[in-house]
N, CA and C atoms as a LAMMPS dump frame, in Angstrom:
ITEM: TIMESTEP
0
ITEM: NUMBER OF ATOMS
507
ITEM: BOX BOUNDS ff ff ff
-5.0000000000000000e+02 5.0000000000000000e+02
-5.0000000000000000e+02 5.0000000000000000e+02
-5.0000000000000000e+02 5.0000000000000000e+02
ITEM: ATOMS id mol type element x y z
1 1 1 N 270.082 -432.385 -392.245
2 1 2 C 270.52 -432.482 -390.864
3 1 3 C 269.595 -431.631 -390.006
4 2 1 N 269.164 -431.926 -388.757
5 2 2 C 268.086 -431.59 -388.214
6 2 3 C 269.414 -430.945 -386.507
7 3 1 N 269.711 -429.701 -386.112
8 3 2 C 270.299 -429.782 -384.548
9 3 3 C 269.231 -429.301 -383.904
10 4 1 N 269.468 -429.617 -382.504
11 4 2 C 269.058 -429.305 -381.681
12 4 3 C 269.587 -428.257 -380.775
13 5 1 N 269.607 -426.875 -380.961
14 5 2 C 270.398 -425.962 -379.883
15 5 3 C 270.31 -426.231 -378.575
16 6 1 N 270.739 -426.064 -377.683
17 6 2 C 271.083 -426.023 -375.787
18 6 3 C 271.499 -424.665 -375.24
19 7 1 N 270.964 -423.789 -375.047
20 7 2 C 271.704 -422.721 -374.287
21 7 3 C 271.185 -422.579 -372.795
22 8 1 N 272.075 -423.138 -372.101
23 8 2 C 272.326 -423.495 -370.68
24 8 3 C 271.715 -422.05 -369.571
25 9 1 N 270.966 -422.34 -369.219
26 9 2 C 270.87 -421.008 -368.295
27 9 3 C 270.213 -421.304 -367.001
28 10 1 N 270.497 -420.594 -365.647
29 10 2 C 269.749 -421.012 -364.479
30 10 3 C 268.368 -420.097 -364.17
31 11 1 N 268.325 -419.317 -365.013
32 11 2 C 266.693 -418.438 -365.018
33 11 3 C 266.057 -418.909 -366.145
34 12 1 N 266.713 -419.528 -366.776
35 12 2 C 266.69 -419.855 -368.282
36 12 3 C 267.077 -420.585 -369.377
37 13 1 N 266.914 -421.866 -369.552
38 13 2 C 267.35 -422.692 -370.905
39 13 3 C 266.875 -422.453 -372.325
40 14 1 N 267.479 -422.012 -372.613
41 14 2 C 266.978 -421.912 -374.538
42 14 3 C 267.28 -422.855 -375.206
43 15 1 N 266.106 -423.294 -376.348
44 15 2 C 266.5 -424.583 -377.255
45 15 3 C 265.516 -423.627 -378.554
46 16 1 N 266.095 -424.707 -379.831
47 16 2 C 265.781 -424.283 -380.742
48 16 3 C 266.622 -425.428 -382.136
49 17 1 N 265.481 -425.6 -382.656
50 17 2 C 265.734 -426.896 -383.659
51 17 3 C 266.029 -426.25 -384.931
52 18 1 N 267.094 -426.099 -385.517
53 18 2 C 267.366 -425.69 -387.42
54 18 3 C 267.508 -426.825 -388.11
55 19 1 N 266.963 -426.905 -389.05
56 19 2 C 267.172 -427.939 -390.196
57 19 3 C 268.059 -427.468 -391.455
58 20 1 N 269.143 -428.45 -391.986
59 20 2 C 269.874 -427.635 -392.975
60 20 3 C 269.251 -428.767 -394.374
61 21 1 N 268.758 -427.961 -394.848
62 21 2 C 268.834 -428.3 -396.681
63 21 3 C 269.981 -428.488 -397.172
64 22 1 N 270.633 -428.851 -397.372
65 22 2 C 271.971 -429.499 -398.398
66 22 3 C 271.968 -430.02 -399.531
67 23 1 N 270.305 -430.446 -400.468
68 23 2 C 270.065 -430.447 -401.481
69 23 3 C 269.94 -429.724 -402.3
70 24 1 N 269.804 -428.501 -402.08
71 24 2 C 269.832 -427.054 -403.098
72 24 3 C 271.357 -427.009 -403.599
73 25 1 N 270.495 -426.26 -404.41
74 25 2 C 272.467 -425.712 -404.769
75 25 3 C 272.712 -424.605 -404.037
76 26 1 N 272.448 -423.571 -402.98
77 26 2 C 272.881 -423.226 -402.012
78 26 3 C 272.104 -423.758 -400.627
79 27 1 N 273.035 -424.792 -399.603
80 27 2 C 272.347 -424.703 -398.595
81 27 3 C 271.561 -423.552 -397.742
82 28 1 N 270.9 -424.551 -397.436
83 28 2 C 269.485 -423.717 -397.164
84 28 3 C 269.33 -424.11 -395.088
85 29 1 N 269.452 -422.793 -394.356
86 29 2 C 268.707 -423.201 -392.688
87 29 3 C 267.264 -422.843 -392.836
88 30 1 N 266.845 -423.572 -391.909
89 30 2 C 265.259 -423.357 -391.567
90 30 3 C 265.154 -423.72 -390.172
91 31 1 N 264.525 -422.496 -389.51
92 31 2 C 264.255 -422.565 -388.298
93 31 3 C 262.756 -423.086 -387.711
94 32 1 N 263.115 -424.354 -386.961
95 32 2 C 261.641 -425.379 -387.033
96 32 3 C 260.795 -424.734 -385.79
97 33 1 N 261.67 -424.38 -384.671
98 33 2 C 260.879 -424.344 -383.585
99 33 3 C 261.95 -423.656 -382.792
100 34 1 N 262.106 -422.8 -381.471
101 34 2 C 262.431 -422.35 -380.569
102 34 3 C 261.42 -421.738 -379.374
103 35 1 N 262.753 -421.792 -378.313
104 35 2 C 261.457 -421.074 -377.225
105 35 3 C 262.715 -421.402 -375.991
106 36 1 N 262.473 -421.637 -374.926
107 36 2 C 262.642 -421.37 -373.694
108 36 3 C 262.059 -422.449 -372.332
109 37 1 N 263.048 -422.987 -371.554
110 37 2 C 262.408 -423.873 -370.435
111 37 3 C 262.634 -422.228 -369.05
112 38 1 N 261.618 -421.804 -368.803
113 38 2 C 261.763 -420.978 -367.858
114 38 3 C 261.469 -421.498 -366.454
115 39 1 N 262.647 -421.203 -365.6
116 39 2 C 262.947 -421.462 -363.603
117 39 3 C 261.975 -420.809 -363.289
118 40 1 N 261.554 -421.49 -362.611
119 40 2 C 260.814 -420.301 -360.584
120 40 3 C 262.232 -420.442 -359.989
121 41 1 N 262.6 -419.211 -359.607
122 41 2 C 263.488 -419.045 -358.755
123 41 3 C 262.505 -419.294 -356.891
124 42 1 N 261.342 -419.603 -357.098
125 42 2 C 260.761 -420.59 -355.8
126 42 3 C 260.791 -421.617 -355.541
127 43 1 N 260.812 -422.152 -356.702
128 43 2 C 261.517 -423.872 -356.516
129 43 3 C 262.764 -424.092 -355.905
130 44 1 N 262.938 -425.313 -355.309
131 44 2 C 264.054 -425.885 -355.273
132 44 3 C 264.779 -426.457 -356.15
133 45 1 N 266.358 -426.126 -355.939
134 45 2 C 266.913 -427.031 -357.414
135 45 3 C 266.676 -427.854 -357.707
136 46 1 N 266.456 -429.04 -357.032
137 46 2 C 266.123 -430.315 -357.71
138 46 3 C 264.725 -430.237 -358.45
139 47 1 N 263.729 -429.279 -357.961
140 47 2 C 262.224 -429.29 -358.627
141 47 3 C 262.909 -428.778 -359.739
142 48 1 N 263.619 -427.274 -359.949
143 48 2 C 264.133 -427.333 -361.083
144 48 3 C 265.055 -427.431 -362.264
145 49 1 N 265.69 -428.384 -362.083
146 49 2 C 266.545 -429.201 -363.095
147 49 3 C 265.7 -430.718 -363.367
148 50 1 N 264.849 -431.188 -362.664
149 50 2 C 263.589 -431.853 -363.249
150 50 3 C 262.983 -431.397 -363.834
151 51 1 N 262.724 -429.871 -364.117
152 51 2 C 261.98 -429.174 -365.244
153 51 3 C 262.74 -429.139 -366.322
154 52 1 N 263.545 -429.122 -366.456
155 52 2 C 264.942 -428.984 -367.219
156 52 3 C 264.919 -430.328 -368.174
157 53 1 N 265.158 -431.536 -367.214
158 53 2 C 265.292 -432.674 -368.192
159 53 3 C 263.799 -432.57 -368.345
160 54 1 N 262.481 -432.925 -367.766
161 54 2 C 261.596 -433.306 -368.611
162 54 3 C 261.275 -432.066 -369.566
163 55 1 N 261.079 -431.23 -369.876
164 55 2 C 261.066 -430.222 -370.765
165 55 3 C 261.796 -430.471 -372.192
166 56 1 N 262.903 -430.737 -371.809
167 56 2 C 263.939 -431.054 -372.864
168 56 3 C 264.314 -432.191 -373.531
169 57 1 N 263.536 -433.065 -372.879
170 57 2 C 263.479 -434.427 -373.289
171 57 3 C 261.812 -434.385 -373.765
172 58 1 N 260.734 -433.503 -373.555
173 58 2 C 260.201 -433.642 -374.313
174 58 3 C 260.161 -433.22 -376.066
175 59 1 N 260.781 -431.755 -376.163
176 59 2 C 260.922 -431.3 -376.958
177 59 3 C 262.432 -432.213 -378.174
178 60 1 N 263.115 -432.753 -377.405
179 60 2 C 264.038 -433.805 -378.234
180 60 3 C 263.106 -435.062 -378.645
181 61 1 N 261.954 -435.448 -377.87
182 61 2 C 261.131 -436.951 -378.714
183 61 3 C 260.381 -435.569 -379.599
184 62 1 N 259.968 -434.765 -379.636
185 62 2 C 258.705 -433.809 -380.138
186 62 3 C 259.835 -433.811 -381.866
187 63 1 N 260.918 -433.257 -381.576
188 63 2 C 261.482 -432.916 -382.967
189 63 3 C 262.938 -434.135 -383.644
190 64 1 N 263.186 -435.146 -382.92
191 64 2 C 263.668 -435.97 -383.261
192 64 3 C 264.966 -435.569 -383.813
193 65 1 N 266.052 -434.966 -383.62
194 65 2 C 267.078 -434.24 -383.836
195 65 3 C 268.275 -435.054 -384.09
196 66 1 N 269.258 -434.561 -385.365
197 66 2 C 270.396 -435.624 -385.385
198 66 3 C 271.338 -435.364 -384.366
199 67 1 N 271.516 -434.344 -383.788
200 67 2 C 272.535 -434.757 -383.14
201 67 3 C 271.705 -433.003 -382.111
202 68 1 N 272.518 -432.743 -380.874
203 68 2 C 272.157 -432.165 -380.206
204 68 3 C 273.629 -431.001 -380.113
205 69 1 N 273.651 -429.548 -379.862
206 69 2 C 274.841 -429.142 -380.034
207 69 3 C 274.33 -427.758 -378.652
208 70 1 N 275.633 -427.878 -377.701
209 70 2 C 275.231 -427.541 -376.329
210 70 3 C 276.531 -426.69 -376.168
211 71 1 N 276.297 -425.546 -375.465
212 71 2 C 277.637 -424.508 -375.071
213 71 3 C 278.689 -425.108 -374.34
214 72 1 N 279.748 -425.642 -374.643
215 72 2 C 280.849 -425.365 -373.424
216 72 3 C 280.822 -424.479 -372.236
217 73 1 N 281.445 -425.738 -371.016
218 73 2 C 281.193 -424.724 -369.937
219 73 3 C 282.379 -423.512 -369.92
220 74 1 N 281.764 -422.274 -369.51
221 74 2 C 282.716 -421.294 -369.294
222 74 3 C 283.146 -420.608 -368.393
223 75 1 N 284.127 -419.98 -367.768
224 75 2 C 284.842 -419.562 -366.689
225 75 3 C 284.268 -418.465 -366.126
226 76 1 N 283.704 -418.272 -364.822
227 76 2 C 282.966 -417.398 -364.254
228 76 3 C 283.658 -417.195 -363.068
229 77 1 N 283.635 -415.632 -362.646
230 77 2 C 284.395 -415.143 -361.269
231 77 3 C 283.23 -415.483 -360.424
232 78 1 N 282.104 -415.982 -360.375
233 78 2 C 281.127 -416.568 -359.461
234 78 3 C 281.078 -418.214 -359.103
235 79 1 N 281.611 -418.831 -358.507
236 79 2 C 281.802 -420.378 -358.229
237 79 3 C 280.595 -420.76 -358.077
238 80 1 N 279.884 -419.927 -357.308
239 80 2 C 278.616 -420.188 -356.873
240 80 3 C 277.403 -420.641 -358.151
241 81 1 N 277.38 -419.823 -359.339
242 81 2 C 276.644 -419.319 -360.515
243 81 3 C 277.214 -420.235 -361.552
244 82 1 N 278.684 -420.572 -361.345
245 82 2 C 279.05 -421.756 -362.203
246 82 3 C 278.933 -423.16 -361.948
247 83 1 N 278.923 -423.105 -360.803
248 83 2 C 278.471 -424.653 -359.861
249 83 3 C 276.734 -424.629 -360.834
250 84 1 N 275.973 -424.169 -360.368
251 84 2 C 274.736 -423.979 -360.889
252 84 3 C 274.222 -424.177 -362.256
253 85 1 N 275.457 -422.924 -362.88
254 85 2 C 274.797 -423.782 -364.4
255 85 3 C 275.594 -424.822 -364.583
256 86 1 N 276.242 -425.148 -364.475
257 86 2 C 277.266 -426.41 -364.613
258 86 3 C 276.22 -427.816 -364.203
259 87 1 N 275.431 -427.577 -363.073
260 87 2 C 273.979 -428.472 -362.962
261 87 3 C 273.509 -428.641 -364.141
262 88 1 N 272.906 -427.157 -364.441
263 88 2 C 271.809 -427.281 -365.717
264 88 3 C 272.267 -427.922 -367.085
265 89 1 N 273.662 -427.278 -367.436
266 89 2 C 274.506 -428.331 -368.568
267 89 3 C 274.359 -429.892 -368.257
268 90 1 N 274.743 -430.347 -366.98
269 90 2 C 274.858 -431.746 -367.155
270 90 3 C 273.225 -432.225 -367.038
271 91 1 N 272.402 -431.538 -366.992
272 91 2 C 270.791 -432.198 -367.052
273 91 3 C 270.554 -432.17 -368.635
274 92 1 N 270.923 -431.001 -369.338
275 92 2 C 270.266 -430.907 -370.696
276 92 3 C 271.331 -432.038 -371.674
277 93 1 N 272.732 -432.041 -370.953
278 93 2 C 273.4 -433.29 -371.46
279 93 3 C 272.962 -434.643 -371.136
280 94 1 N 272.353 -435.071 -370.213
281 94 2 C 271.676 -436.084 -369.849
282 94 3 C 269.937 -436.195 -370.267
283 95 1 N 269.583 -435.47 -371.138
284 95 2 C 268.285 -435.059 -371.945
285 95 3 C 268.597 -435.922 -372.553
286 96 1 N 269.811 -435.457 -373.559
287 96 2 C 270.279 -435.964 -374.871
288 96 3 C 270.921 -437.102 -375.067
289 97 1 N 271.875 -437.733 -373.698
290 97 2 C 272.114 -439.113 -373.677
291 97 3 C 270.797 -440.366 -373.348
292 98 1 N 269.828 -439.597 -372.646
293 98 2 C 268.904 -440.723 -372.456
294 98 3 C 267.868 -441.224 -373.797
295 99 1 N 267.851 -439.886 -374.334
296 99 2 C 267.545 -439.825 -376.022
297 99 3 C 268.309 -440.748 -377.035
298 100 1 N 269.709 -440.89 -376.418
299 100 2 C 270.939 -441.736 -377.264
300 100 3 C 270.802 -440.812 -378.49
301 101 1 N 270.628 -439.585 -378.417
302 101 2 C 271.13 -438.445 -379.194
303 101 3 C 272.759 -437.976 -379.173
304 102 1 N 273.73 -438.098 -380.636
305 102 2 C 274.909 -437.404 -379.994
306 102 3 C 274.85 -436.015 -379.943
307 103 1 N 276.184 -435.832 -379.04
308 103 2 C 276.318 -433.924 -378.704
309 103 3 C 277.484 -433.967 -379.043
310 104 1 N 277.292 -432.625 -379.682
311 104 2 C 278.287 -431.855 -380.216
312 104 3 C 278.808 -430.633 -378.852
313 105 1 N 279.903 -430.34 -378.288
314 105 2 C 280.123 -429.261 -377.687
315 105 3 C 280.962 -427.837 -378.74
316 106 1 N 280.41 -426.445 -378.374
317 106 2 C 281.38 -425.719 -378.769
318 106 3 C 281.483 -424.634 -378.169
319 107 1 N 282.182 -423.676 -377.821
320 107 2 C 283.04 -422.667 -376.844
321 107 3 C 282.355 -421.681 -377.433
322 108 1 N 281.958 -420.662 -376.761
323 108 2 C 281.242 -419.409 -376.879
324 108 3 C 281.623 -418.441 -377.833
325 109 1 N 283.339 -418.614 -377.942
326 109 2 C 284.121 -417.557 -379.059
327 109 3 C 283.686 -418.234 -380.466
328 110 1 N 283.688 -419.689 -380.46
329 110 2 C 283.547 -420.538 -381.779
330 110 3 C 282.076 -420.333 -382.098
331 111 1 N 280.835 -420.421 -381.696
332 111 2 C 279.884 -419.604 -381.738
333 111 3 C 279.757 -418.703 -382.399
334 112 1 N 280.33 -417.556 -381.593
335 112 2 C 279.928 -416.375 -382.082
336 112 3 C 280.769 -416.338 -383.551
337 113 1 N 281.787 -416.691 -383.888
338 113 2 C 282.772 -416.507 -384.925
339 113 3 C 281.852 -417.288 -386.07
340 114 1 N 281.317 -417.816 -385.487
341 114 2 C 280.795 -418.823 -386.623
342 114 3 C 279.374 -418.134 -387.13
343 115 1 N 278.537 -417.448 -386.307
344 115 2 C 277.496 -416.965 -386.68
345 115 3 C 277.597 -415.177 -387.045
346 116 1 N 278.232 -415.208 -386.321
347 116 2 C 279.082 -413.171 -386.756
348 116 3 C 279.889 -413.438 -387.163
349 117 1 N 280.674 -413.837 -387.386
350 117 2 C 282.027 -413.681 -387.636
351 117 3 C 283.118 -412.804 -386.596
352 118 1 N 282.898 -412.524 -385.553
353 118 2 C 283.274 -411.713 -385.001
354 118 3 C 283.35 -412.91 -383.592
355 119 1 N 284.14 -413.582 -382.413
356 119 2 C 283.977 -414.215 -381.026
357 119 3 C 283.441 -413.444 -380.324
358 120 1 N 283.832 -412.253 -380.078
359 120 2 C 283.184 -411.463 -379.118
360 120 3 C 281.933 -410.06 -379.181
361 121 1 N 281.39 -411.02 -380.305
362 121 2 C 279.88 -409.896 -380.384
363 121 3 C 278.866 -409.693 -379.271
364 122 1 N 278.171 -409.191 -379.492
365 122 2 C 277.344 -409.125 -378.511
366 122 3 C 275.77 -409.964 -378.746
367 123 1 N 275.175 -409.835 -377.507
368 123 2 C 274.208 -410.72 -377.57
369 123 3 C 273.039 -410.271 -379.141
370 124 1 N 273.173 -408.675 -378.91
371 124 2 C 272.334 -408.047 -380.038
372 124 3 C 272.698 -408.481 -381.686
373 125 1 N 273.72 -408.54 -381.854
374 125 2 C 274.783 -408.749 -382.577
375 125 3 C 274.349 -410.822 -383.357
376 126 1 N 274.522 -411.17 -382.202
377 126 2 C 273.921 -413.018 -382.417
378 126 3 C 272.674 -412.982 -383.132
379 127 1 N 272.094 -412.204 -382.282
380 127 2 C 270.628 -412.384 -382.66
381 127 3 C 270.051 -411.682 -383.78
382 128 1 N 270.79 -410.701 -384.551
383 128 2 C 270.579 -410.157 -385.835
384 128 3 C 270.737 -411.283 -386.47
385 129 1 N 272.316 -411.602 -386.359
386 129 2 C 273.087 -412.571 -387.839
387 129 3 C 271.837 -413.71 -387.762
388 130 1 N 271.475 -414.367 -386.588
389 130 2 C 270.374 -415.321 -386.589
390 130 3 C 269.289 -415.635 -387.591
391 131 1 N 268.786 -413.811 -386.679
392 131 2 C 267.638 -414.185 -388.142
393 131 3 C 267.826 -413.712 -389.411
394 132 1 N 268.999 -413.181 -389.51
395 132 2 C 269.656 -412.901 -391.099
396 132 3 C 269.663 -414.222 -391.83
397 133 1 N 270.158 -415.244 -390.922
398 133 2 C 270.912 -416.36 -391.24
399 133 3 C 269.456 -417.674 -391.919
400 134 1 N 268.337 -417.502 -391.041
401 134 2 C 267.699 -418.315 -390.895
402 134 3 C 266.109 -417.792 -391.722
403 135 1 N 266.415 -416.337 -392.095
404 135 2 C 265.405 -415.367 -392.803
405 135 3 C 263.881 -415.322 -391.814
406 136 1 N 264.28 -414.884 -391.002
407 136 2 C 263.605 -414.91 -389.991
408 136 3 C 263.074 -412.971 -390.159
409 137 1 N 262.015 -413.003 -389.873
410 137 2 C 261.316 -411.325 -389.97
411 137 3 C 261.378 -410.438 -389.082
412 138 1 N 261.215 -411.212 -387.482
413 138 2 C 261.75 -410.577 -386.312
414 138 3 C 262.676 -411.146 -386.052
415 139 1 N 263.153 -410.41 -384.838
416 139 2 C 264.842 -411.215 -383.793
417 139 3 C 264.031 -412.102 -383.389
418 140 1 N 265.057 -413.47 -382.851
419 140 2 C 264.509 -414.653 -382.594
420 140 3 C 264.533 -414.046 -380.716
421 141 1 N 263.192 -414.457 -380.677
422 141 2 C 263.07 -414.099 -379.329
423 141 3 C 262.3 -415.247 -378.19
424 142 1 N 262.936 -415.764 -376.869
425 142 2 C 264.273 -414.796 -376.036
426 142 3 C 264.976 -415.168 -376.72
427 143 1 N 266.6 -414.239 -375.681
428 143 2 C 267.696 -414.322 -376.184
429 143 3 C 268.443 -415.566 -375.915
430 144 1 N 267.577 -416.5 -374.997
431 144 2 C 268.591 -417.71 -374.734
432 144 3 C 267.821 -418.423 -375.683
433 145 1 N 266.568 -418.516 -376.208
434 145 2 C 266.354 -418.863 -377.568
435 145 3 C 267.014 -418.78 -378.781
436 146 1 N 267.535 -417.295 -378.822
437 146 2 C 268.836 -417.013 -379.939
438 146 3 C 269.704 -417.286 -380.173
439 147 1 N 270.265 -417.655 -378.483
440 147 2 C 271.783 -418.1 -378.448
441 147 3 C 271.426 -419.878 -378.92
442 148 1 N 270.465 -420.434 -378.633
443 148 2 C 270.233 -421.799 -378.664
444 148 3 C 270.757 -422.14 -380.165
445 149 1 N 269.795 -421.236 -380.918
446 149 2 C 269.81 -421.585 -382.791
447 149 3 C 271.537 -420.968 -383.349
448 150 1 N 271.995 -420.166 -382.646
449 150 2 C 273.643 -419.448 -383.022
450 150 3 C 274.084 -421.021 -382.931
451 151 1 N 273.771 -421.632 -382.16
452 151 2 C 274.615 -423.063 -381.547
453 151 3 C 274.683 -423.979 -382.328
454 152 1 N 273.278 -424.292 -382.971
455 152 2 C 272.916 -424.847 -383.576
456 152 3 C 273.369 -424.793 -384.903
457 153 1 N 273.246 -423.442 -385.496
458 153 2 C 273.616 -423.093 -386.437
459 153 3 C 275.5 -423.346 -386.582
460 154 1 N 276.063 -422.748 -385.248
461 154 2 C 277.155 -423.118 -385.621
462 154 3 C 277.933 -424.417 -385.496
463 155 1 N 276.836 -425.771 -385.307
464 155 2 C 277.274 -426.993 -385.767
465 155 3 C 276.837 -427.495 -387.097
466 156 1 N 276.049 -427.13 -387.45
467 156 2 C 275.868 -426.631 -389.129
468 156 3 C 276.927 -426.872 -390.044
469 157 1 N 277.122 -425.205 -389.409
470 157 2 C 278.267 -424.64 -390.751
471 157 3 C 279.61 -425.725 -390.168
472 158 1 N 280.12 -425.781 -388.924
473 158 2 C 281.058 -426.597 -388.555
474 158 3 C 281.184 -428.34 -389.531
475 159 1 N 280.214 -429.082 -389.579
476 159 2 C 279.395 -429.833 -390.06
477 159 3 C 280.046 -429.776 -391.687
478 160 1 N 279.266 -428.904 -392.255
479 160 2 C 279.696 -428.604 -393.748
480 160 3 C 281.082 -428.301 -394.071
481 161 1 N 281.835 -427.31 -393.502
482 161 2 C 283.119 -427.307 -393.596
483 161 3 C 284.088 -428.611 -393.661
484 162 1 N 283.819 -429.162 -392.85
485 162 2 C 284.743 -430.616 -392.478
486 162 3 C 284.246 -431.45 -393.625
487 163 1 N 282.895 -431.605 -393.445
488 163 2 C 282.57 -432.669 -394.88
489 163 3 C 283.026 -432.434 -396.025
490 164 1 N 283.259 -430.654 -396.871
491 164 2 C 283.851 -430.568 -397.55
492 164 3 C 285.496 -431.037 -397.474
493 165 1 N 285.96 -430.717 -396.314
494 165 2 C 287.688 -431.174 -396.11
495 165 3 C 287.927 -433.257 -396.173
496 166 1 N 286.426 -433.557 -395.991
497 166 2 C 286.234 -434.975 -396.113
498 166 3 C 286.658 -435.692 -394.749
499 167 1 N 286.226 -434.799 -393.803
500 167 2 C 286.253 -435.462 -392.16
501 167 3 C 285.491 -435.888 -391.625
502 168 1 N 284.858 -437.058 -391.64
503 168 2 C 283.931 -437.256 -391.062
504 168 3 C 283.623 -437.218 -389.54
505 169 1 N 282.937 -436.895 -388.725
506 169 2 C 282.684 -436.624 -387.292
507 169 3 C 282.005 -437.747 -386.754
């Protein structure tokens, strides 16, 4: 299984592709590629959330991904900042539908629980278990790069669990 991470950001989108081995006798992640679609906060929005989809739609034909797995939107005391990324979500979701890639959504606590074990770790915290997870030598860097592969990763393990319970998705 090949995901595609999404971590939604308006200074900042992080993506990052893991591949899971499932032929070993212990599955195996491998981290193919990550990085970052970085804003000019000089642009105009529309210049950038066109950076957004073409960026992200290049890197989805570049790595050909089974399915795409993107943060739930979450509750912010800023309307303003959630209006905004709430843009950038529905562009990197519209990456992945024009791809006819499916998406997976999952909630920030399910995330983190899934890659720490812990919902409410911290960003430092993600990005250890990451490259613990993925045997990675440094922290996966940026951090919306990190959070991208946590995402990823935690449609993974989500993924495997159920198949063992015999659910198919």
């Amino acid at each position: 299984m090949r995901v595609f991470g999404i971590d939604c950001g308006t200074e900042g989108t992080g993506f990052g592709v893991v591949a899971s081995d499932d032929s070993a006798r212990t599955p195996r992640l491998e981290c193919l590629t990550l990085g970052a679609v970085r804003l000019t906060k000089s642009k105009m929005l529309p210049a950038r959330l066109e950076q957004v989809f073409r960026d992200l739609t290049a890197e989805l034909e570049r790595w050909q991904p089974d399915v795409v797995a993107i943060e739930e939107v979450f509750y912010s005391v800023n309307a303003k900042s959630a209006l905004k990324l709430g843009q950038v979500r529905g562009v990197a979701l519209l990456a992945a539908a024009w791809q006819g890639i499916p998406v997976a959504e999952y909630a920030p606590l399910k995330i983190k629980s899934s890659v720490v074990g812990y919902g409410l770790a911290k960003k430092e915290q993600v990005q250890f278990m990451v490259a613990r997870l993925l045997g990675l030598d440094t922290l996966p860097q940026p951090a919306d790069a990190a959070d991208a592969l946590a995402i990823a990763i935690c449609h993974i393990h989500t993924a495997q669990t159920l198949s063992l319970q015999g659910v198919t998705q």
